[in-house]
C-alpha positions in Angstrom: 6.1 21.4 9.5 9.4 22.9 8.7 8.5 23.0 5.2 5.0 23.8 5.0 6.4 26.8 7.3 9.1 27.6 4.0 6.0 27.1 1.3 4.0 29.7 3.1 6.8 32.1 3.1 7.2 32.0 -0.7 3.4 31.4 -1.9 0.1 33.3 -1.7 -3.1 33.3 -3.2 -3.9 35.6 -6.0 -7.8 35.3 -4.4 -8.7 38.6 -6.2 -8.5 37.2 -9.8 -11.8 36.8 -11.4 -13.1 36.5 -15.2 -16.6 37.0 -16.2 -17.4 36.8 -12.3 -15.5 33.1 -12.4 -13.0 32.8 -9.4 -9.8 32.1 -10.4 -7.8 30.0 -7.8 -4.2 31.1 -8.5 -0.6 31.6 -6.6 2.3 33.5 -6.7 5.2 31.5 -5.4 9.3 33.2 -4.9 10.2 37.2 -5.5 12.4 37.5 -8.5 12.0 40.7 -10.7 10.9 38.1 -14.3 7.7 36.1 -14.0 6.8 32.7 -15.8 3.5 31.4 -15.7 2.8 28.1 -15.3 -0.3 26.9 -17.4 -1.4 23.4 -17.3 -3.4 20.9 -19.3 -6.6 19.0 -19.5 -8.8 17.9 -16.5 -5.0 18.7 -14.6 -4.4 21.6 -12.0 -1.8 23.7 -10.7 -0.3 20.8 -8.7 0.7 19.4 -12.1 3.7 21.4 -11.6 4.9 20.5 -8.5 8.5 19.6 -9.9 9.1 22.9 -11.6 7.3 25.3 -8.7 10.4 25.0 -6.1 13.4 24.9 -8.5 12.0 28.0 -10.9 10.9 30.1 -7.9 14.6 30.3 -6.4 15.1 32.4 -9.4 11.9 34.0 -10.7 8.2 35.0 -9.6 6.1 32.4 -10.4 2.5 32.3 -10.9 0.2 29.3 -11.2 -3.5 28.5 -11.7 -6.8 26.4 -12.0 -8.3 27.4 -15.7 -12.0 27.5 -15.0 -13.9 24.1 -14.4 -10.4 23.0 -13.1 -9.0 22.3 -9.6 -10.7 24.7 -7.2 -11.8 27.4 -9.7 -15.3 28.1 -10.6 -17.1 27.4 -14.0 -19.0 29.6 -15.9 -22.6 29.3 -15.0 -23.9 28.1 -19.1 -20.5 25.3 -18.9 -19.3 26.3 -21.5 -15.8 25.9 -22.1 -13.3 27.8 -24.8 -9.8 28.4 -25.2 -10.3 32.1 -25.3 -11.8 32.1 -21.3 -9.0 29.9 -20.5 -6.5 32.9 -22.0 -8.7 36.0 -20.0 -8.2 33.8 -17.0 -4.3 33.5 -17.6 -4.6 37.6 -18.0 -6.5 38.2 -14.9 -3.9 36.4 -13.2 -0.9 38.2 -14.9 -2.9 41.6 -14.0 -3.8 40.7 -10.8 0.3 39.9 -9.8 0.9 43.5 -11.4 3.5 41.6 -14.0 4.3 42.9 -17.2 6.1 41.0 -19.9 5.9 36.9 -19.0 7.0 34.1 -20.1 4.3 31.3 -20.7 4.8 27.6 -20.1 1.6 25.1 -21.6 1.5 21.2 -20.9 -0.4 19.8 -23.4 -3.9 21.5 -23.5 -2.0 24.2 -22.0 0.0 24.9 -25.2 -2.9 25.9 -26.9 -3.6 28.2 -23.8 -0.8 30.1 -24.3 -1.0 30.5 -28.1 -4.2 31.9 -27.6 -3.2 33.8 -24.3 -0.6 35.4 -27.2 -3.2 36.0 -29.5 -5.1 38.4 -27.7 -2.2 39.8 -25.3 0.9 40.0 -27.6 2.3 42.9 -26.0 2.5 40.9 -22.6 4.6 37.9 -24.0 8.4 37.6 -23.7 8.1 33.8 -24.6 6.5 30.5 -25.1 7.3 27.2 -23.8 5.1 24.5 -25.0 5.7 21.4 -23.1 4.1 18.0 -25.4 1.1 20.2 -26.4 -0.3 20.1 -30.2 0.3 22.7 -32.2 -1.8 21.9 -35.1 -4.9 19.4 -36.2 -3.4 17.9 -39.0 -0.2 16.0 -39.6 -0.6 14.0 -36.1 0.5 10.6 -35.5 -3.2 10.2 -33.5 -6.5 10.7 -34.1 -8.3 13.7 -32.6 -10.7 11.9 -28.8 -14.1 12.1 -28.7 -15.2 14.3 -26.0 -18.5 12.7 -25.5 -16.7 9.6 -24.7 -15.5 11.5 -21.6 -18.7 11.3 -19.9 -21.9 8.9 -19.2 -21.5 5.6 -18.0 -18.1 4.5 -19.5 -17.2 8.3 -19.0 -14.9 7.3 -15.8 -13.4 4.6 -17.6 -12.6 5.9 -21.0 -10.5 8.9 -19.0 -8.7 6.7 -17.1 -8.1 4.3 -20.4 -6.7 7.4 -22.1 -4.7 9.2 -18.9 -2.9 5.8 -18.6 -2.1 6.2 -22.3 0.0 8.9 -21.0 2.0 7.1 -18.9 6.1 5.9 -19.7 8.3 3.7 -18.1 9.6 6.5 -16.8 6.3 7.5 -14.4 6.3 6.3 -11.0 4.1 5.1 -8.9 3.3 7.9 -6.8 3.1 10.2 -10.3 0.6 7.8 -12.0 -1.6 8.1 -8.4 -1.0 11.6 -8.6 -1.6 12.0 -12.1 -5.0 9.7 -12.0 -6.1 11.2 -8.7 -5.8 15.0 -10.5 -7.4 14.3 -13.3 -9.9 12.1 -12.9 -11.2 14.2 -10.0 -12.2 16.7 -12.5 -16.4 17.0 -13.4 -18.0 15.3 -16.6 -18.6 18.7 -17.6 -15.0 19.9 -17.8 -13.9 16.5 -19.3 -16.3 17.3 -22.6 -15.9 20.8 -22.4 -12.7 21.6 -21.7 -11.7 18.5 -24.7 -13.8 20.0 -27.3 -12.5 24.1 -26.7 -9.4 22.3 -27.4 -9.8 20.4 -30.6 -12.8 23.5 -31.6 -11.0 23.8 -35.2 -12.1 28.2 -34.7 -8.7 28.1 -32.7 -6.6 26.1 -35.3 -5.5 29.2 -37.0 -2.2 28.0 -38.2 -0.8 31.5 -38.0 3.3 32.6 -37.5 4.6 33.3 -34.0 7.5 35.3 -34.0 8.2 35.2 -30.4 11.2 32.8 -28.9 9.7 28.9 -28.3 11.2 26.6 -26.2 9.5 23.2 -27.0 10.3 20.4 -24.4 8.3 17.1 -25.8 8.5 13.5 -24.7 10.0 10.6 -26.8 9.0 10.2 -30.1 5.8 12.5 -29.3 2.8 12.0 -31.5 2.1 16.2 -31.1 5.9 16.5 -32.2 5.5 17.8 -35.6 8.4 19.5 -36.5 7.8 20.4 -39.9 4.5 22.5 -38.9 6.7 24.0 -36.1 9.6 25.2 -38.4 7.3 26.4 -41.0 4.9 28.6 -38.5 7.2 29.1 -35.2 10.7 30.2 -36.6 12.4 30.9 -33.3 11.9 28.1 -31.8 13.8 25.5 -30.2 12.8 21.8 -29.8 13.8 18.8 -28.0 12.6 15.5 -26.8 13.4 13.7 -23.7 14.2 10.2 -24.0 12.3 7.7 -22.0 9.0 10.3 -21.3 5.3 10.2 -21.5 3.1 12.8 -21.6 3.9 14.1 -18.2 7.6 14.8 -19.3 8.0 17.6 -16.4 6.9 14.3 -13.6 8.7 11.9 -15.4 12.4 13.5 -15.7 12.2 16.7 -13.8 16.1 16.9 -13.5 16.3 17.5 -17.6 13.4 19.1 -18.1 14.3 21.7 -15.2 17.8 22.0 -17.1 16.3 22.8 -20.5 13.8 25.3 -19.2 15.9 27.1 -16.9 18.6 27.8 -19.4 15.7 29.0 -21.9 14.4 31.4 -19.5 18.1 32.8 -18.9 19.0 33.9 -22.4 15.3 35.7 -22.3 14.5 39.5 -22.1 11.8 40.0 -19.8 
């Protein structure tokens, strides 16, 4: 009770934030004058964060969110997913909180979020964080999913076959539950939809960002390609955390948290 009590205190919806008449079901958790935003990845939701929410929010404002077709937002009425809703809905939020300059944090499908997200809104980005998330279509160490795999009859079991694929030694129990339970709750629809925005090669630009990067990836990530990120993001920083899977912020909070929070402190915002 006591801390349910505390997590009311610090947290409250951001009800008001719509895009294209698409609810947006979003928070804003601690009071400090610099927000981050907290963006997450396929078929996840907000919750995917619960590791990072308390310790960051001691410090700075912190705003989370359900992407449409995600969590407890709405979808758009024709299903159709694209990286460029995703971004307006990241902008509603940031506009709804009254913030200014953010900082943007992307897990996986998240990363290419935010790129887009500073695509359209440059003049609202202090920085990037991209946390295992691809930053181009060529050069990976894995072929591209097929989205239509991620529905019919085998649907169920072909996202579980590749969510387990995300998995280390280093994921519990209770994340893996966690981690199945989130995303596999997700619709069909936003499986395929939300899969192919992501790999839709229209958003695969391969343009410079001149912005500081912070890019927190898990060992010996397939979506680590460091050549493409020191040709195309030259202030960025990059590190890998040994023993993680996909999840890198579940499975070693402590050093993730570490990384992060010291990236955030040396930024103007």
């Amino acid at each position: 009770m006591k801390i349910l009590i505390l997590s009311l205190a610090f947290a409250w919806s951001l009800a008001a934030a719509t895009v294209d008449g698409i609810q947006i079901n979003s928070a804003s958790t601690g009071k400090g004058p610099k927000t981050v935003v907290l963006v997450h990845g396929w078929t996840c939701d907000e919750t995917a964060w619960s590791e990072q929410v308390p310790v960051l929010s001691k410090k700075y404002r912190v705003l989370t969110l359900d992407l449409p077709g995600h969590g407890k937002s709405g979808a758009p009425a024709d299903g159709k997913l694209s990286m460029d809703l995703f971004a307006r809905a990241v902008e509603a939020v940031r506009a709804e909180a009254k913030a200014d300059r953010v900082v943007l944090i992307g897990h996986s499908m998240g990363t290419a979020v935010v790129v887009q997200y500073a695509r359209l809104y440059p003049q609202h980005v202090a920085a990037l964080v991209f946390v295992d998330g691809l930053v181009t279509l060529g050069g990976g160490r894995r072929p591209a999913p097929n989205p239509s795999q991620m529905s019919g009859p085998d649907g169920r079991k072909n996202r579980e076959a590749m969510i387990r694929g995300m998995f280390s030694p280093s994921t519990t129990p209770a994340h893996q539950t966690k981690i199945l339970d989130m995303m596999l709750a997700a619709p069909d629809s936003t499986a395929v939809g939300a899969m192919t925005a992501t790999f839709d090669p229209a958003i695969w630009k391969g343009d410079v960002l001149t912005m500081p990067i912070l890019g927190i990836y898990a060992d010996k990530s397939p979506s680590g390609n460091q050549a493409y990120m020191k040709d195309h993001f030259p202030k960025m920083e990059y590190h890998e955390i040994a023993g993680t899977g996909h999840f890198v912020m579940l499975d070693n909070p402590q050093e993730f948290n570490t990384l992060l929070l010291a990236f955030l402190k040396r930024q103007k915002f």
